[in-house]
Backbone bond lengths (Angstrom), bond angles and torsions (degrees), N, CA, C in turn:
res aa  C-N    CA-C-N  psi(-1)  N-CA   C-N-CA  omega(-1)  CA-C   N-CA-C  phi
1 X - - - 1.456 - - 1.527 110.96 -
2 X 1.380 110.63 -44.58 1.871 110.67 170.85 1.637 108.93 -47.60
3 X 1.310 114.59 -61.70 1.180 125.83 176.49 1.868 126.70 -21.16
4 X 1.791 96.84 -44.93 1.643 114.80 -176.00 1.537 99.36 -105.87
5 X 1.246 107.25 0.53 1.682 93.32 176.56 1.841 108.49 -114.60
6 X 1.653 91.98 -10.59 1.914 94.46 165.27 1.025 111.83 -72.14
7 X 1.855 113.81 -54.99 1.448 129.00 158.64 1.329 136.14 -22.99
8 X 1.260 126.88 -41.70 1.628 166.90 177.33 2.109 84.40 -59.69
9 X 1.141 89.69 -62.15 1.824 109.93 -161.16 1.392 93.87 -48.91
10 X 1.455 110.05 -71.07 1.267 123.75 -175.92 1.755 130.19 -36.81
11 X 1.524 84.56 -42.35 1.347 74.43 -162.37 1.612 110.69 -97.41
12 X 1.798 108.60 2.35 1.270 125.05 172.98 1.625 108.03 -72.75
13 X 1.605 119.35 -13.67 1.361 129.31 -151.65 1.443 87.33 -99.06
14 X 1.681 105.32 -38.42 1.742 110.45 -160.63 1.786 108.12 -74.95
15 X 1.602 100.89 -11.30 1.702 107.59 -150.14 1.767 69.07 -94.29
16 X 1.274 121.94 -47.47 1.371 96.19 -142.47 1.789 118.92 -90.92
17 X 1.902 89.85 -6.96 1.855 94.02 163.46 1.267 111.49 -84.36
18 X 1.430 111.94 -10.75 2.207 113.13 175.96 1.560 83.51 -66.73
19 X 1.422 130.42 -63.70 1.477 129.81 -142.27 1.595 99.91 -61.45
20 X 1.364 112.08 -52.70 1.780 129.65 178.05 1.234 111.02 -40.41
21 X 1.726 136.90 -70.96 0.920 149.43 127.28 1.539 108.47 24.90
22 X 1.246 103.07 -100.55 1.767 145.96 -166.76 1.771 93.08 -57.12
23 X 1.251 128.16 -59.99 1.283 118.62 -166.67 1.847 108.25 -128.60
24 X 1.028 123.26 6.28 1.161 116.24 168.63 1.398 104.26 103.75
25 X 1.675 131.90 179.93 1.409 157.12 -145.11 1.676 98.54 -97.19
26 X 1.502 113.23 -35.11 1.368 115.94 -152.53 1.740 88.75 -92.40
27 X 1.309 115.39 -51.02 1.682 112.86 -179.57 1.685 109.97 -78.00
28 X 1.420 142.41 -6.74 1.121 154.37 171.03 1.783 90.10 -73.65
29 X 1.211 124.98 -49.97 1.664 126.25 -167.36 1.616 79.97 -73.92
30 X 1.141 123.86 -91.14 1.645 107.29 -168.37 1.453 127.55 -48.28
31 X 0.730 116.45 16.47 1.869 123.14 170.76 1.707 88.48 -94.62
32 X 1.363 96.90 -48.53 2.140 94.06 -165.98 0.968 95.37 -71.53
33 X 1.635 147.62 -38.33 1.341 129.93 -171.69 1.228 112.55 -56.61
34 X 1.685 116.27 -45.62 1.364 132.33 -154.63 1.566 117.57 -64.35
35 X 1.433 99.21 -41.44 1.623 139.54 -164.96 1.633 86.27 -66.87
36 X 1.598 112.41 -66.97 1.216 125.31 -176.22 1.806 121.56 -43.52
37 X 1.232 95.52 -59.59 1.593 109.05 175.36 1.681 121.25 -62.89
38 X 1.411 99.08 -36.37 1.485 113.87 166.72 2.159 122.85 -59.53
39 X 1.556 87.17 -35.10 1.282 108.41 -179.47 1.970 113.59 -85.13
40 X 1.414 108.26 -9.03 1.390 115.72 -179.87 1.570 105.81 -76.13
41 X 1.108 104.92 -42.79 1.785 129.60 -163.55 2.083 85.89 -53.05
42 X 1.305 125.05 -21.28 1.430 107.05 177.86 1.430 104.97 -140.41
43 X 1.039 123.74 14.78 1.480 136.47 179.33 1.130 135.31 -144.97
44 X 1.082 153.60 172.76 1.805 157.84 -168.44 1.339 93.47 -87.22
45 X 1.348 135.59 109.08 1.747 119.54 158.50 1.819 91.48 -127.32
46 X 1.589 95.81 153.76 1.155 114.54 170.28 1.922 130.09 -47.06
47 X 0.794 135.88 86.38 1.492 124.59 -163.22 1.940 107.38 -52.83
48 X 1.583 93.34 -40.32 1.785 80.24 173.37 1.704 126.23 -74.20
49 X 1.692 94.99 -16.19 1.224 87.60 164.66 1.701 132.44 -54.85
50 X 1.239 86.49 -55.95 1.790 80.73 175.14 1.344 124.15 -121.60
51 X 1.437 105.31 45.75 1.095 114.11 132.12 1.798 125.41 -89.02
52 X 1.642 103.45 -13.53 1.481 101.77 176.82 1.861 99.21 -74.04
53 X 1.569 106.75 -39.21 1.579 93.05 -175.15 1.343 127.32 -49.24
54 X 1.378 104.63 -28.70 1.345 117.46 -151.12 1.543 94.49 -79.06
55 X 1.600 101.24 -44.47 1.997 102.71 175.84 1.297 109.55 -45.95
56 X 1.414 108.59 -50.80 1.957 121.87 -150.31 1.871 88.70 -53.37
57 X 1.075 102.26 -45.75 2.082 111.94 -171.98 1.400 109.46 -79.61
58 X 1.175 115.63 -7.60 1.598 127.70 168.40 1.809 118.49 75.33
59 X 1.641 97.93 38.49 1.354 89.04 -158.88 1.935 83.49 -107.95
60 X 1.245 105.84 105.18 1.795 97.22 -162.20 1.395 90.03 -91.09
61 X 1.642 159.39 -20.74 1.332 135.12 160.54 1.677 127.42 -38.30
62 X 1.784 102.61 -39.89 1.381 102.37 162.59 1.142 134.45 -63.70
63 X 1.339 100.19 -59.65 1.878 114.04 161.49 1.581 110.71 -22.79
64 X 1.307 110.40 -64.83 1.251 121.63 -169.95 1.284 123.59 -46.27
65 X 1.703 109.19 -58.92 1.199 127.62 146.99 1.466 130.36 -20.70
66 X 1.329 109.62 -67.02 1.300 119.04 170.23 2.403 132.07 -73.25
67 X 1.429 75.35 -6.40 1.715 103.31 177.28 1.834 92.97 -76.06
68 X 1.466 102.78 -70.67 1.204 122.02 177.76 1.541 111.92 -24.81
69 X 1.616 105.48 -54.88 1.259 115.60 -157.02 1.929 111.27 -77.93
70 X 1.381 100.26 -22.86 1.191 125.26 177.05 1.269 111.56 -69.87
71 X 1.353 98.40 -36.37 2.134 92.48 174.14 1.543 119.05 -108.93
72 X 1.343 105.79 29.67 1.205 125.10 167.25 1.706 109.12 -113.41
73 X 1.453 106.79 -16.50 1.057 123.65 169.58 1.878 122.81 -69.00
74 X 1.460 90.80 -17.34 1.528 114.21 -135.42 1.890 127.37 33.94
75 X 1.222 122.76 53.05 1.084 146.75 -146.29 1.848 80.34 -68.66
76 X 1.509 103.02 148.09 1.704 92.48 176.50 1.530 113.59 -102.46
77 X 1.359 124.24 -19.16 1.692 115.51 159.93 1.205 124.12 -70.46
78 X 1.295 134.42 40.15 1.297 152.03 178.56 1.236 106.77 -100.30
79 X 1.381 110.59 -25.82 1.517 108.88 179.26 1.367 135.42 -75.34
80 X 1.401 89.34 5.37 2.071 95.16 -178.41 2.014 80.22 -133.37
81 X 1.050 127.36 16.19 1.788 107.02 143.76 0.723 134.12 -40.59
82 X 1.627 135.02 -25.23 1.861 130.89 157.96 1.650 111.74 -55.51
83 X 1.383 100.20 -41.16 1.647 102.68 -168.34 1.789 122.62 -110.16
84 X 1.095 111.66 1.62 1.154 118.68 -167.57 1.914 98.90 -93.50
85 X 1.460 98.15 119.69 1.181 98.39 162.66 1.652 157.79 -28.29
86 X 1.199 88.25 -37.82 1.274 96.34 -178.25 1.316 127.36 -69.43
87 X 1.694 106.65 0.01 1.470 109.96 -153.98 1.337 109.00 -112.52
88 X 1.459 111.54 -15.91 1.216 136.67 175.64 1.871 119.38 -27.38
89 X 0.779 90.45 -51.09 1.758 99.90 168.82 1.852 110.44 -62.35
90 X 1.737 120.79 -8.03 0.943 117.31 -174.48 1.810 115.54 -93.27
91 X 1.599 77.90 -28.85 1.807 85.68 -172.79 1.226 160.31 -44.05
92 X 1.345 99.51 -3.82 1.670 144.07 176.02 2.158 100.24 -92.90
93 X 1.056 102.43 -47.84 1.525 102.68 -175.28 1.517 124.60 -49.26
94 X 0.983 151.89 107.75 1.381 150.90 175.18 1.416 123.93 -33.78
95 X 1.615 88.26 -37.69 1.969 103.73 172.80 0.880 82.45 -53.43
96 X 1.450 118.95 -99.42 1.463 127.06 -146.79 1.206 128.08 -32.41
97 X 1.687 112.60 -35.42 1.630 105.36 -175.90 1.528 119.11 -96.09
98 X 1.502 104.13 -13.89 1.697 105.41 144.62 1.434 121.67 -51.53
99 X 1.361 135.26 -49.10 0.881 136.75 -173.77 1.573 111.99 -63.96
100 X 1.297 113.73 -44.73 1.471 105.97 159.23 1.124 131.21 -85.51
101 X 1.395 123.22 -0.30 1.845 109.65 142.66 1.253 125.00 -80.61
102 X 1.358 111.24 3.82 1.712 111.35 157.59 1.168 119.29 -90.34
103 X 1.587 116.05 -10.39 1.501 107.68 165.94 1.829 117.67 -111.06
104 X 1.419 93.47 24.99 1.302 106.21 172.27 2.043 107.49 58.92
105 X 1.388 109.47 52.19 1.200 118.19 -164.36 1.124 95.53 -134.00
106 X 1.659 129.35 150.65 1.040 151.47 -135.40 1.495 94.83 -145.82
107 X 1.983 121.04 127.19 1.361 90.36 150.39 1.096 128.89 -86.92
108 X 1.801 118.87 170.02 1.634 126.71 -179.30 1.339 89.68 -140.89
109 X 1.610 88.86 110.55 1.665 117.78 162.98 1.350 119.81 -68.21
């Protein structure tokens, strides 16, 4: 079972420097989101994880989605979503800043 789940690793590593390569940084991040979200449907995956992919590729309906899903999760790095960088591209969105008046969070520009 190690064997198909190193394997698994590998060849998720090989798909996603062909994709990088082949289409660039921004569709290489949505291959990992995709891969990721696809891989939840039978396993434990992080919801902030890919919801960060989904930002890095700029696709903020997913993000959102998966933000959402994270604080339904009660996910505990949610708690610096006002300030944490990565989200920055979100801050204009309505989702998003609903979501932090449900956690009683403020943004800081």
């Amino acid at each position: 079972m190690l064997f198909n789940e190193n394997q698994e690793l590998e060849d998720s590593a090989a798909d996603l420097g062909r994709v990088h390569i082949e289409s660039g940084y921004m569709e290489a991040m949505k291959y990992a989101g995709e891969q990721l979200a696809e891989q939840s449907n039978i396993k434990f995956v992080h919801s902030m994880r890919v919801a960060r992919l989904y930002t890095f590729c700029g696709d903020k309906e997913q993000a959102l989605d998966w933000l959402e899903k994270a604080y339904e999760e009660r996910y505990t790095s949610l708690f610096s979503l006002n300030v944490d960088l990565h989200w920055n591209n979100l801050h204009q969105e309505p989702r998003y800043l609903t979501l932090l008046d449900k956690m009683n969070l403020t943004l800081r520009k």
